[in-house]
N, C-alpha and C positions, 0 to 999 in steps of 0.2 A: 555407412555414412549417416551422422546426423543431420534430421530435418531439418531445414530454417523454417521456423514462424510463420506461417502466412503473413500475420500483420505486419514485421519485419520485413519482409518481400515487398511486403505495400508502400510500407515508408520508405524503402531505397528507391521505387521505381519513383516517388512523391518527389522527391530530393535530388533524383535523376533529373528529373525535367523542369524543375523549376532550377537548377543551373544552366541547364541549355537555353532555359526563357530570359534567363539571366544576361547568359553570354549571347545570343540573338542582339538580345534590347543594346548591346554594348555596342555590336557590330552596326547595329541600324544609326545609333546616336554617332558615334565614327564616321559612317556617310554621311550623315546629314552637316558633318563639317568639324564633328570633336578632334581628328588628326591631323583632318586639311585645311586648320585653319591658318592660312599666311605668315601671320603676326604670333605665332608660337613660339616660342622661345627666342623672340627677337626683340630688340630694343624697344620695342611698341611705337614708333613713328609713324609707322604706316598707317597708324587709328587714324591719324591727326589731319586735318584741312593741309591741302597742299601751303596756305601759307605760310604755318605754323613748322610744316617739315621744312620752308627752305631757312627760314630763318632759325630754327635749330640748326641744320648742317653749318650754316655761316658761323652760329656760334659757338660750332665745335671746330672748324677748321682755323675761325682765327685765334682758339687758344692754344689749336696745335703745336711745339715747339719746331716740327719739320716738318716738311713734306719731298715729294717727288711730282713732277710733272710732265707728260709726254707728246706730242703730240703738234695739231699745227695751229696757228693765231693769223688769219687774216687781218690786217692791217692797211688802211691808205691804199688799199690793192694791189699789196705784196702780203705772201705768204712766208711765214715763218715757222719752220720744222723745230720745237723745241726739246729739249731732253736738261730738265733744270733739276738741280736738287736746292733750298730753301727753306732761310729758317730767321730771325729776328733781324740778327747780326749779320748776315754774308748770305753769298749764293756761290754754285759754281753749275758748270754747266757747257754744251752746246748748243748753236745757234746754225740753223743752214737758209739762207735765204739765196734765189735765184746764182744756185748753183755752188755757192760758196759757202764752208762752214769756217766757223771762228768760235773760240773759245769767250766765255767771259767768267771772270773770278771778282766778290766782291768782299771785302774784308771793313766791315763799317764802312766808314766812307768812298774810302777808296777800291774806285773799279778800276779792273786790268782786263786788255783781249790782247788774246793769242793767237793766230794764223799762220798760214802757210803760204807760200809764195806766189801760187796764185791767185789768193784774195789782196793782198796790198798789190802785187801786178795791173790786176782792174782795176783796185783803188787809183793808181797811181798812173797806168795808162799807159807805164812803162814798165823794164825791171832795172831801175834802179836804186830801190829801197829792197832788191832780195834779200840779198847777203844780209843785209843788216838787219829785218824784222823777221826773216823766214824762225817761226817756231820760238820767237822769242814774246814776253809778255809788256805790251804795251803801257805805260799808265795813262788814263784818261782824266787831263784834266778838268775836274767840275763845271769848269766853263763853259767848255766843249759842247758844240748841239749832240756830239755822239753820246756823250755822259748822259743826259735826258733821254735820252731814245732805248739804251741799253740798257742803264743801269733798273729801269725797270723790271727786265727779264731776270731781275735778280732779286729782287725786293719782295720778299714775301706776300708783307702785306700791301701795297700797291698792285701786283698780278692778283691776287686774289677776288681783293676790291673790286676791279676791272673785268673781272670773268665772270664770277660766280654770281651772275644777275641776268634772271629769266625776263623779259619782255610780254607786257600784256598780261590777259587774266591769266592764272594761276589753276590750274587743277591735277590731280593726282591721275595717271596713267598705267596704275598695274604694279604686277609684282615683278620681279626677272630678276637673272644672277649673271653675275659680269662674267668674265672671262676667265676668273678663277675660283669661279663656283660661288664666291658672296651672294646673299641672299641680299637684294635694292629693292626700292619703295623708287620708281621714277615720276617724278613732276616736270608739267610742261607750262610753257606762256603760250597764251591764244595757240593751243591745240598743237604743241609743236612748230608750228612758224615763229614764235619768240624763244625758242632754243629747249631743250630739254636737259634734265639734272637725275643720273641716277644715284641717291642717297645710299648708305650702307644700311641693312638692317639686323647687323650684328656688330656688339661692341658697339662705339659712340658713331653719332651718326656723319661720317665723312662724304665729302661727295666723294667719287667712284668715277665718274666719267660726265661729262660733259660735250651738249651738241650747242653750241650757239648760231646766234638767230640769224638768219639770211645766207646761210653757208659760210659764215663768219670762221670756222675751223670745228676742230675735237679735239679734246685733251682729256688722259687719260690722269686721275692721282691717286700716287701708292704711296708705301712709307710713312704714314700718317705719326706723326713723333719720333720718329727714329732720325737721329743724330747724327751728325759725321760733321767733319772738320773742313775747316775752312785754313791755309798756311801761305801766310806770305812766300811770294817769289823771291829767291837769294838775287842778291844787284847783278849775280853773273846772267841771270835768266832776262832782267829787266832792261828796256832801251826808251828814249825817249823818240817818238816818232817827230817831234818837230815839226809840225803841223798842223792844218784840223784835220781830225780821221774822219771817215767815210762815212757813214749813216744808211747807208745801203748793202 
């Protein structure tokens, strides 16, 4: 066998350890935060003053073209269960308030709800309007106190407007992932009693979930730009209710 070098020896053993000192110094600099750092490969909002993160979100979610929305909106001291999909032009969607759900469809102007027989029953106090509304689409006209009340749950930017505002000072709250692993940046008003927002930290910055202020409700939003269609009801689906409709 031939000899290796002594000094050969020397310099591998040399070259040996200053990669281990190498790959050490890696591993220390790693702890000290080089892999765990939050904001790694995220949108960077989370650097930013919570004021600056809400007011991005806002002005990513009102350029949105859709959204989805889930969840409940206290109201006047009724709760409302929503399940909306929204976007410029129209909304569609359900609506459950003390006990009752009802459809709403909004096509520009015009909005339509849809129910079942035992919502226009306690509208109505009787069943005499069964037969004739059960599962068919109402049209709401603009005049209507229902039209104001409803056609919001479908207006994009009006619910939006109306949610997506924290109460009191403003501060950043941590990092967390929602429910489907997103990595969020959450902001609160006065410490969480003025409602809290967690922002997305991947891709543009959406809100992700929503706690409003006073037990005010939750709402959850997905589908951030994703599309879907909005299609008038054929006149065999449509009836006029002949009346004002219910608001409750």
């Amino acid at each position: 066998m031939t000899a290796i070098p002594q000094g050969r020896t020397r310099r591998s053993v040399l070259v040996t350890a200053s990669c281990a000192l190498a790959l050490t110094g890696a591993m220390v600099l790693s702890g000290c935060g080089g892999d765990d750092d939050p904001d790694a490969g995220t949108n960077g909002v989370g650097k930013l003053p919570a004021a600056q993160i809400q007011a991005k979100t806002r002005s990513a979610a009102d350029a949105a073209s859709a959204v989805r929305l889930s969840g409940t909106v206290v109201t006047s001291g009724r709760t409302y269960r929503l399940d909306m999909q929204l976007k410029a032009d129209g909304g569609t969607g359900s609506v459950t308030s003390q006990g009752a759900t009802f459809k709403l469809l909004r096509i520009g102007e015009q909005l339509y709800l849809k129910a079942d027989a035992d919502f226009w029953n306690h509208a109505d106090g009787n069943d005499g309007a069964t037969g004739k509304l059960d599962g068919k689409y109402v049209k709401v006209p603009q005049g209507d106190p229902a039209y104001k009340k409803f056609s919001g749950f479908t207006d994009k930017a009006v619910l939006l407007e109306g949610l997506l505002t924290l109460h009191g000072s403003l501060a950043a709250d941590g990092h967390h992932a929602d429910q489907s692993g997103t990595r969020t940046i959450r902001i609160t008003g006065d410490k969480g009693s003025g409602g809290t927002l967690d922002v997305s930290l991947e891709g543009k910055p959406y809100p992700l979930r929503l706690v409003r202020a006073g037990g005010a409700g939750t709402l959850r939003f997905s589908d951030w730009g994703k599309d879907f269609t909005v299609t008038q009801p054929a006149r065999t689906e449509t009836v006029d209710y002949g009346r004002q409709l219910p608001t409750s």
